[in-house]
C-alpha positions in Angstrom: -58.1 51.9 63.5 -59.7 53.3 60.6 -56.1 53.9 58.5 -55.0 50.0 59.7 -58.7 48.8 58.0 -58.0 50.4 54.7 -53.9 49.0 54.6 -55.2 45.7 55.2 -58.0 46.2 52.7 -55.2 47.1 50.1 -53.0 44.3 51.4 -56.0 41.6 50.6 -56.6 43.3 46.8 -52.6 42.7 46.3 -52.8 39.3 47.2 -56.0 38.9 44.8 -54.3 40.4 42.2 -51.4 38.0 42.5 -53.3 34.9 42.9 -55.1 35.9 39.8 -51.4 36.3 37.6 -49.9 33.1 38.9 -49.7 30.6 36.3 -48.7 26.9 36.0 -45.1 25.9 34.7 -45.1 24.8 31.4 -43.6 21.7 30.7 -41.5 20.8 27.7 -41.9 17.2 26.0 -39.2 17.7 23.7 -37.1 19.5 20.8 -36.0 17.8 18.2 -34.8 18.7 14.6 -36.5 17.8 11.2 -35.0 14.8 8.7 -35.2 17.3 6.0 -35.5 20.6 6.5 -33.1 20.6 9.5 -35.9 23.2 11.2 -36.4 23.1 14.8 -39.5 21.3 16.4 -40.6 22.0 20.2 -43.4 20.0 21.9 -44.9 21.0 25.3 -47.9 20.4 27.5 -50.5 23.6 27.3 -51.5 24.7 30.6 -54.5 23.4 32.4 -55.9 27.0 32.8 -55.5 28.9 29.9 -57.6 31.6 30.9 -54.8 33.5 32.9 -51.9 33.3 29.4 -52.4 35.0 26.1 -49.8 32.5 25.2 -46.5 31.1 24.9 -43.2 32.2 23.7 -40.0 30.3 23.2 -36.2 31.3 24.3 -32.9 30.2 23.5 -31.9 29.6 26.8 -27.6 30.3 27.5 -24.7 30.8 29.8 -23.7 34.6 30.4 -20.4 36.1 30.2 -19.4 34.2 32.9 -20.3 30.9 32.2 -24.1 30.7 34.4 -26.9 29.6 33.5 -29.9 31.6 34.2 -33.5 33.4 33.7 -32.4 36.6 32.5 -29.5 34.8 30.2 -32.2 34.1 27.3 -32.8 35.3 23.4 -36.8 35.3 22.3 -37.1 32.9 19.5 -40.4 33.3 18.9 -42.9 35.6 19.9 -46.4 35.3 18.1 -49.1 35.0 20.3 -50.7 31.5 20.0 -54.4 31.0 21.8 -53.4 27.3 22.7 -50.6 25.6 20.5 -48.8 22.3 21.8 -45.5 22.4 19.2 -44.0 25.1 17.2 -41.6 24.6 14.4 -39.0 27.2 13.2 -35.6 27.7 11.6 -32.4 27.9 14.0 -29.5 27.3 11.9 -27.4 27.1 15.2 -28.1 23.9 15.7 -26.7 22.5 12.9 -23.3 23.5 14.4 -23.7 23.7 18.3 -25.7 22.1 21.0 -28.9 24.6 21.6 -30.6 25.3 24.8 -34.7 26.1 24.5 -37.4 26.5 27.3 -41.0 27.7 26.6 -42.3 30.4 28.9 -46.2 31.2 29.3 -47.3 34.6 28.1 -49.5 36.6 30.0 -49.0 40.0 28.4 -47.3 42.0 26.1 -44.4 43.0 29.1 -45.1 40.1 31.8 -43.8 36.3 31.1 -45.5 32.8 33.2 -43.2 30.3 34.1 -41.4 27.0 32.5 -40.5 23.9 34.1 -37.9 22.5 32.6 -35.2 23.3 29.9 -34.8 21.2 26.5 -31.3 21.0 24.5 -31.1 19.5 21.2 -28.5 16.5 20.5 -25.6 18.0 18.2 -23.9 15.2 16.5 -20.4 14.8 15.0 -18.1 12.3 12.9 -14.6 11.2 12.2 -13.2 9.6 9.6 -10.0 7.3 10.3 -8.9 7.2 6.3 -6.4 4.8 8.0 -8.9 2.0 9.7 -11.5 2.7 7.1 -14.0 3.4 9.9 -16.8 6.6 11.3 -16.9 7.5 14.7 -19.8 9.4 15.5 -20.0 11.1 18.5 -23.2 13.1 20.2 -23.9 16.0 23.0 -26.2 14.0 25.6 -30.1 15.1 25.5 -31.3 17.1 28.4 -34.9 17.8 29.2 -36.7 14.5 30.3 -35.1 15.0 33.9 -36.7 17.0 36.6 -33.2 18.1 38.7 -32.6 21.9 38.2 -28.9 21.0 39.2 -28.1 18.6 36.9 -29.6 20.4 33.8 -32.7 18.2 33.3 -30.4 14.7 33.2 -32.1 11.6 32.9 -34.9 9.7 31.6 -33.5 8.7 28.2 -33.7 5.2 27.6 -31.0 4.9 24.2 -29.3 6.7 21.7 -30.5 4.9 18.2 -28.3 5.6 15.2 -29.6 6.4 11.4 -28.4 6.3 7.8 -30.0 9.5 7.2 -29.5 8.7 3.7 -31.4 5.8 3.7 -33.1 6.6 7.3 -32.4 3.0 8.5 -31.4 2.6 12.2 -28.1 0.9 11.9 -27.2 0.2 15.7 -28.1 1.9 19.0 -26.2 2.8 22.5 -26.4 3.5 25.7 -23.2 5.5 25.1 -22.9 9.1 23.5 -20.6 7.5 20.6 -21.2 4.8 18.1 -18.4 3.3 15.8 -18.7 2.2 12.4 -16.3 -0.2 11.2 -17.0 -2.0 8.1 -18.6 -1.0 4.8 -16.8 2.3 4.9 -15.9 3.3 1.3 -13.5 5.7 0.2 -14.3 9.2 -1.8 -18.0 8.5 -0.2 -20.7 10.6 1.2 -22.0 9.4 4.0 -25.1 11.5 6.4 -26.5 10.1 9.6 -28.4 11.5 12.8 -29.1 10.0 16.1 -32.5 9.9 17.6 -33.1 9.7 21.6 -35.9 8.0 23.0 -37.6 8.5 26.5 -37.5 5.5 28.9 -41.0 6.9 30.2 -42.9 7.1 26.9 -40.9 5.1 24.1 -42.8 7.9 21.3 -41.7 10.9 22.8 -38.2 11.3 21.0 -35.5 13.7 19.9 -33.3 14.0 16.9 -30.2 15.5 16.3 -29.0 17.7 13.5 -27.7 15.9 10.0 -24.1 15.6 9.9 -22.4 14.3 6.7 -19.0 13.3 5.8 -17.2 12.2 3.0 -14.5 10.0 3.3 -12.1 11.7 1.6 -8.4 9.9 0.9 -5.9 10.4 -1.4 -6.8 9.0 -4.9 -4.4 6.3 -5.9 -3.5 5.6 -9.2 -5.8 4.3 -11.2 -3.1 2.4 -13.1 0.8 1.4 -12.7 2.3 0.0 -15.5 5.6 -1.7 -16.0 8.0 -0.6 -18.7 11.0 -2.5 -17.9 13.4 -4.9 -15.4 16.8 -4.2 -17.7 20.4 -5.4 -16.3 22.9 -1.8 -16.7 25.6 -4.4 -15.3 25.8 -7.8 -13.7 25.3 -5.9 -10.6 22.6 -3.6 -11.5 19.2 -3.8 -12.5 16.9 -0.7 -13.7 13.0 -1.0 -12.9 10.9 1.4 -14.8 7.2 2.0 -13.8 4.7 4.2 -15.4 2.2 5.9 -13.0 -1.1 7.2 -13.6 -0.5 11.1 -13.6 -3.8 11.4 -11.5 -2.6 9.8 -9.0 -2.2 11.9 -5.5 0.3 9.4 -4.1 3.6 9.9 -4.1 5.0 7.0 -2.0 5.6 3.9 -3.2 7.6 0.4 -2.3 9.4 -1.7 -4.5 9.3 -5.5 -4.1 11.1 -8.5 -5.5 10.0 -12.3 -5.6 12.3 -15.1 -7.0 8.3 -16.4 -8.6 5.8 -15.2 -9.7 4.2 -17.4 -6.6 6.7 -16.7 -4.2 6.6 -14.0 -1.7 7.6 -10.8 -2.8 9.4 -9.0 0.1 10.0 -5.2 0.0 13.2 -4.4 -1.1 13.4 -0.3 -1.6 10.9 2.9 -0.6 10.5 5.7 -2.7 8.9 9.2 -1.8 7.8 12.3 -4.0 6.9 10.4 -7.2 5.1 11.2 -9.7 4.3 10.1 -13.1 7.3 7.7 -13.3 9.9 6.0 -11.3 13.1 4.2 -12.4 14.4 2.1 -9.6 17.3 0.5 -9.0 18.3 -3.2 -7.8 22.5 -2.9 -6.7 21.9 -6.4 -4.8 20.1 -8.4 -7.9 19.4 -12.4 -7.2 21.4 -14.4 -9.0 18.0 -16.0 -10.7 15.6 -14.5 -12.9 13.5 -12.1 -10.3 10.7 -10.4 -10.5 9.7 -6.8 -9.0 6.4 -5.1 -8.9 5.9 -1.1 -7.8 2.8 -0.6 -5.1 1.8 2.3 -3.8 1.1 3.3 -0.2 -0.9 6.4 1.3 -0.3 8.3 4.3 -1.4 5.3 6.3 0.9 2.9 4.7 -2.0 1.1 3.0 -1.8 -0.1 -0.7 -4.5 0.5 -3.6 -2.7 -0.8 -6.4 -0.1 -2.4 -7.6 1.8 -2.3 -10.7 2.3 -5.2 -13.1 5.2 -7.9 -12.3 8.5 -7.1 -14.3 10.8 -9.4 -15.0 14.7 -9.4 -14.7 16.1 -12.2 -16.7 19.1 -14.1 -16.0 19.8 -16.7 -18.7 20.7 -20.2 -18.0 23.4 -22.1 -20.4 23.8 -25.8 -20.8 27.2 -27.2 -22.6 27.2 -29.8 -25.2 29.6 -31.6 -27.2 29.5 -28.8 -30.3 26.8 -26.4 -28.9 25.6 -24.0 -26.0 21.8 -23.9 -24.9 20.5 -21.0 -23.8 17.4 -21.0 -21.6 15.5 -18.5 -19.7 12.2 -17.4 -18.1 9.3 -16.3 -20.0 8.9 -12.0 -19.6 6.0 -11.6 -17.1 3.9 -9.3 -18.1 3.4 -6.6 -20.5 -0.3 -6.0 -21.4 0.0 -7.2 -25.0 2.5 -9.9 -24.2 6.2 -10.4 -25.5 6.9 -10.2 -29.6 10.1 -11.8 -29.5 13.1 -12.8 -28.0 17.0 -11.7 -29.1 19.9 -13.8 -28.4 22.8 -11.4 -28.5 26.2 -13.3 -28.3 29.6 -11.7 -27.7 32.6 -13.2 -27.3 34.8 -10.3 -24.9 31.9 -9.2 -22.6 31.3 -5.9 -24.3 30.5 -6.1 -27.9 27.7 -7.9 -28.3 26.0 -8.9 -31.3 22.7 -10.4 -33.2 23.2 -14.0 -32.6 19.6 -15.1 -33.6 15.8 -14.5 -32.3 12.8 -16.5 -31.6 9.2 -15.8 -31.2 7.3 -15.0 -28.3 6.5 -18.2 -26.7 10.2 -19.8 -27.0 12.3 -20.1 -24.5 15.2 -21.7 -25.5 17.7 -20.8 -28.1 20.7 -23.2 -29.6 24.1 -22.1 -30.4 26.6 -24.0 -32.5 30.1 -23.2 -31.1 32.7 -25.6 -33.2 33.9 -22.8 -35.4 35.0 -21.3 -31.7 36.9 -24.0 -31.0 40.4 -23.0 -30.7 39.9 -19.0 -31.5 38.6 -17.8 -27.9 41.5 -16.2 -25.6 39.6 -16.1 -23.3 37.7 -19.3 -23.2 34.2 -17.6 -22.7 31.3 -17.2 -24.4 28.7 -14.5 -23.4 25.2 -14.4 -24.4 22.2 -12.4 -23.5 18.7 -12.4 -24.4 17.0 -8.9 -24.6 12.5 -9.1 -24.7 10.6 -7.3 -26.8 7.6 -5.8 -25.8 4.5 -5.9 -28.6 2.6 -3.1 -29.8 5.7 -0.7 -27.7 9.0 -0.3 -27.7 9.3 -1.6 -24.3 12.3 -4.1 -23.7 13.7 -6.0 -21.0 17.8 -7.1 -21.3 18.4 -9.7 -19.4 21.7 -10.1 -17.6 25.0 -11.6 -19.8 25.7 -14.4 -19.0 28.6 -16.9 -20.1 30.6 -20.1 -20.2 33.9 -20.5 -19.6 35.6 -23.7 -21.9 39.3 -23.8 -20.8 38.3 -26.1 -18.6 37.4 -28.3 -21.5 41.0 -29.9 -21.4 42.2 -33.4 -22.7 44.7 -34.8 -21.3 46.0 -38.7 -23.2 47.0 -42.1 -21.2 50.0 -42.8 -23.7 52.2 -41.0 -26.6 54.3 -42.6 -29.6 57.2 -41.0 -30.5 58.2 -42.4 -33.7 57.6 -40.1 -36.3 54.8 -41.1 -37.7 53.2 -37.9 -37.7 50.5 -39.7 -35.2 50.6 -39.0 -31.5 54.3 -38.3 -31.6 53.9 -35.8 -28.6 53.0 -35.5 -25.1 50.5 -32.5 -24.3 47.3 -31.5 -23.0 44.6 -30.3 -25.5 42.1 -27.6 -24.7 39.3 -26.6 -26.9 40.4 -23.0 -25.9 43.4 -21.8 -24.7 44.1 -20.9 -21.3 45.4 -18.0 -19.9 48.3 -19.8 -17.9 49.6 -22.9 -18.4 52.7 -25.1 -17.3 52.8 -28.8 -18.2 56.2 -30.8 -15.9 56.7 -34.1 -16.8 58.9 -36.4 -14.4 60.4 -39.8 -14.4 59.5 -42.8 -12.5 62.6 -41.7 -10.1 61.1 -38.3 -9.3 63.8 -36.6 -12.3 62.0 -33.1 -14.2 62.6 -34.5 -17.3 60.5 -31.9 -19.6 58.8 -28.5 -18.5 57.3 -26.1 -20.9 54.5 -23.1 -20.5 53.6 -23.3 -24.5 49.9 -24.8 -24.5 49.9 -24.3 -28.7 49.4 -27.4 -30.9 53.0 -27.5 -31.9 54.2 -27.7 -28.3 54.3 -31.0 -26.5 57.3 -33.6 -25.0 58.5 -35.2 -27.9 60.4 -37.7 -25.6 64.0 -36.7 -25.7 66.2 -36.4 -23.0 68.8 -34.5 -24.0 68.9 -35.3 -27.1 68.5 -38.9 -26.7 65.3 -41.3 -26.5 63.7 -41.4 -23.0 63.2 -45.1 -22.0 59.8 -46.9 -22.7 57.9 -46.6 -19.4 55.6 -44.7 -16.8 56.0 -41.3 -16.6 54.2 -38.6 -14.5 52.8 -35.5 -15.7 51.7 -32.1 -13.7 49.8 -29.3 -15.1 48.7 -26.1 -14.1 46.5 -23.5 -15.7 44.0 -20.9 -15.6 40.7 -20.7 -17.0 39.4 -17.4 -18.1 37.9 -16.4 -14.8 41.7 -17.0 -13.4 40.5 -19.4 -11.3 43.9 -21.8 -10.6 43.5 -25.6 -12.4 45.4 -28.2 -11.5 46.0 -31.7 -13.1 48.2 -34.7 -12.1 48.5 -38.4 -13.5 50.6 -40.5 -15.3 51.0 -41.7 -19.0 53.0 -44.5 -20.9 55.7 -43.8 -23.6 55.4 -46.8 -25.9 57.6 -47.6 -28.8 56.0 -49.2 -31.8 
C-alpha cells in the first residue's frame, strides 16, 4: 500500500510538471517582404502567458527528402532570445527566388521548443515578357497562412491579390486570380519592377507582400535608320534597289514592298534574311509605270520598326509631235537632300546612249527636236532615258529606256501625175523612217497586178507605165505591207487616181 502511495505521489508531480511546460500556440499574422530592402518581416500574436516562454524563435519550415511536410523538417532562422517581441525582420535571400515557408515556435529553453499554430509562406512573384504582343504577364505563388486547415496548408482568408509599380509603388490593378496581365504601355528596351501585395478578407491591414521582380523588355534593336541609295533599271526587265542600313541594327530580316504611288498601297513583293549593313534587291517583274519600293524591317515576331525611305523606279513617258518628242516622268521620291538634276540620255540603237540635255531638279519634262532624224533612223526608234541625280551624293537613279517607234509615221497620197514635171510624177508611200519590210502592189480597176515593188527609198515609186506604155487615167488600187521596227506586221489598202494634166 505504502509503494502504490508513493507511485501515485510521483505520477501527480509528473503531471504538475507538465501542466506547468504547456504553452499556448503561437499564432502567425503574417510574413511579408520589405519594398526596399527585400528583408523578411514576420508578425505574430505573443502569448497570453509569457511567464512559461523565454521566447520565440523562427524556422524555415520545408518538405524532406520525400516530399512531406513536417515538425522535424525545419532550419532555425533566428534564434535570439526576445522577452516579448510581436515581429522580427531579417535577411533571407531565398525568397527573392522561391516561395519560403516560416512558422514561429515559442521558446521555453535553451533545448525545449512551445508550439505554433499555423504556418506562413511568402508570395514569390514572376513575369513574362511577350516581345511579340508588347505585353507582362505576371504571375504569383498563392499566400498561405490566414487559413486554419492543417490539410490544406493554411488556405484561405485572402480577400485579393493587388498589383504594384514598384517603381513608382502605384497599385495598377488587382485579382482574385494568381496572374495579372499587362497589355498596354509596355515599352521596348525598358526596366520595369513590380510586387503584389495580399490582403486579409478578415482584417483589410494585415497584408503580405511578395519579393520585387524586375524585367526589362528586351527586343532586338532595329535600325535606327534605313536609307535609300537607289531604284536603277539593269534592263527593261530588271530593276536594282539599294538600301543602306544602320550597322547597329540587330535585325537581319527585312521585306521589300512596291506601290504604283506614293499613296497607294504598297504590297510586299520579296523577303530577305541575314542582312546586314546593306541590301541590293532585285525587281525581275517591274510595273510597267514608274513604281516605287521601300525596305522595312521585321523582328523575330514579324513586327516592323522602321522603314526605309521610298525609292523610285522611273519609267519615262513620250509624247509625239509634228517635229519633236516629249519626254515626261515622275519626280525622284526621296533622297534626304532632294534631286540636283535630271539627264536626258538619248540613243538611237538601244545601247549607246548619249547626253541629250539636262534640267534642274524640279523639271519634269524635257523636249527633243527630232527633224534632223527624219529619214536617217533604220530602225525607226528613238530611245531615251532619264537618269536622277542625287544632291550632296553620288546617289542616282536610271530610269528605264524607253522609245518610239516612227515607221508607222507613213503617208500615203489620194492621186499622182505622171508627166514629167518633176512634181508628183510617182506613186509611193512616204515614211519619215524607213521600215524594215515593205511591199507596195498596185492593181487595176479589173483586179490586173499592174506594178509591185519592195524598194521603199525616195527614188522608188509607180511611175505609171505598163509595159512600157502609159496606164489609162483612172482608179487604181494600192496594197502595202510593212514592218515597223518592233516587226510588228502593217498593213495598208485604198485607192488613188492617176490624172493627166
Amino acid at each position: 500500500m505504502k509503494r502504490l502511495t508513493i507511485l501515485y505521489l510521483l505520477f501527480c508531480f509528473s503531471c504538475i510538471l507538465n501542466a506547468q511546460t504547456v504553452v499556448e500556440k503561437v499564432e502567425t499574422v503574417f510574413v511579408s517582404i520589405e519594398d526596399t530592402s527585400q528583408d523578411v518581416v514576420i508578425k505574430w500574436k505573443p502569448v497570453n502567458d509569457t511567464s512559461k516562454i523565454i521566447g520565440y524563435k523562427i524556422f524555415e519550415y520545408f518538405k524532406n527528402e520525400y516530399g512531406v511536410w513536417g515538425q522535424d523538417n525545419k532550419k532555425p532562422i533566428d534564434s535570439t532570445k526576445k522577452s516579448d517581441p510581436t515581429i522580427d525582420t531579417f535577411s533571407y535571400p531565398d525568397v527573392k527566388t522561391r516561395s519560403v515557408r516560416f512558422v514561429v515556435f515559442s521558446y521555453i529553453s535553451d533545448t525545449s521548443l512551445g508550439a505554433r499554430l499555423n504556418i506562413s509562406q511568402t508570395i514569390f512573384s514572376t513575369v513574362k515578357f511577350d516581345s511579340c504582343n508588347y505585353t507582362l504577364t505576371l504571375t504569383w505563388s498563392q499566400y498561405y497562412g490566414w487559413g486554419t486547415n492543417e490539410s490544406t496548408n493554411f488556405k484561405g482568408n485572402v480577400k485579393e491579390y493587388r498589383v504594384f509599380n514598384a517603381i513608382a509603388n502605384e497599385m495598377i490593378g488587382k485579382t482574385t486570380d494568381t496572374t495579372y496581365l499587362i497589355s498596354s504601355g509596355i515599352s521596348a528596351n525598358t526596366t520595369y519592377e513590380y510586387y503584389i501585395q495580399a490582403i486579409n478578407s478578415l482584417d483589410t491591414t494585415i497584408q503580405s507582400k511578395s519579393n520585387i521582380v524586375v524585367k526589362k523588355t528586351l527586343t532586338q534593336r532595329p535600325p535606327d535608320s534605313i536609307s535609300t541609295e537607289s531604284a536603277t533599271y539593269k534592263t527593261d526587265n530588271l530593276v536594282q534597289i539599294t538600301f543602306d542600313i544602320d550597322s547597329t541594327s540587330e535585325i537581319t530580316d527585312f521585306d521589300l514592298y512596291r506601290s504604283s504611288s506614293t499613296t497607294g498601297t504598297f504590297s510586299k513583293i520579296a523577303s530577305f534574311s541575314n542582312v546586314k549593313y546593306q541590301l541590293i534587291a532585285t525587281d525581275s517583274d517591274p510595273l510597267s509605270t514608274t513604281a516605287y519600293y521601300r525596305l522595312q524591317d521585321k523582328n523575330y515576331c514579324g513586327i516592323t520598326a522602321i522603314y526605309s525611305d521610298t525609292s523610285t523606279a522611273i519609267v519615262p513617258v513620250l509624247l509625239l509631235g509634228s517635229e519633236n518628242v516629249t519626254i515626261n516622268w515622275s519626280p525622284y521620291v526621296k533622297w534626304e537632300n532632294g534631286v540636283s538634276s535630271y539627264i536626258v540620255d538619248r540613243s538611237l540603237d538601244g545601247e549607246n546612249f548619249s547626253y541629250l540635255g539636262s534640267t534642274n531638279g524640279s523639271s519634269n519634262s524635257y523636249n527633243d527636236n527630232i527633224s534632223s532624224l527624219k529619214g536617217k533612223l533604220t530602225s525607226g526608234r528613238i530611245y531615251y532615258r532619264v537618269i536622277a541625280d542625287a544632291k550632296d551624293t553620288s546617289f542616282e537613279s536610271v530610269s528605264k529606256s524607253v522609245y518610239i517607234d516612227l515607221t508607222s509615221e507613213i503617208y500615203i497620197p489620194n492621186a499622182f501625175t505622171p508627166d514629167g514635171n518633176g512634181q508628183n510624177d510617182k506613186f509611193q508611200a512616204f515614211f519619215a523612217f524607213p521600215p524594215t519590210q515593205y511591199s507596195l502592189t498596185i492593181y487595176n480597176r479589173y483586179g490586173s497586178k499592174v506594178y509591185e515593188t519592195s524598194d521603199s527609198s525616195d527614188d522608188a515609186g509607180w511611175d505609171g507605165m505598163i509595159n512600157g506604155k502609159k496606164a489609162p487615167e483612172g482608179v487604181y488600187v494600192y496594197l502595202i505591207y510593212y514592218s515597223s521596227g518592233d516587226k510588228k506586221k502593217v498593213e495598208k489598202k485604198g485607192n488613188f487616181t492617176l490624172i493627166y494634166p
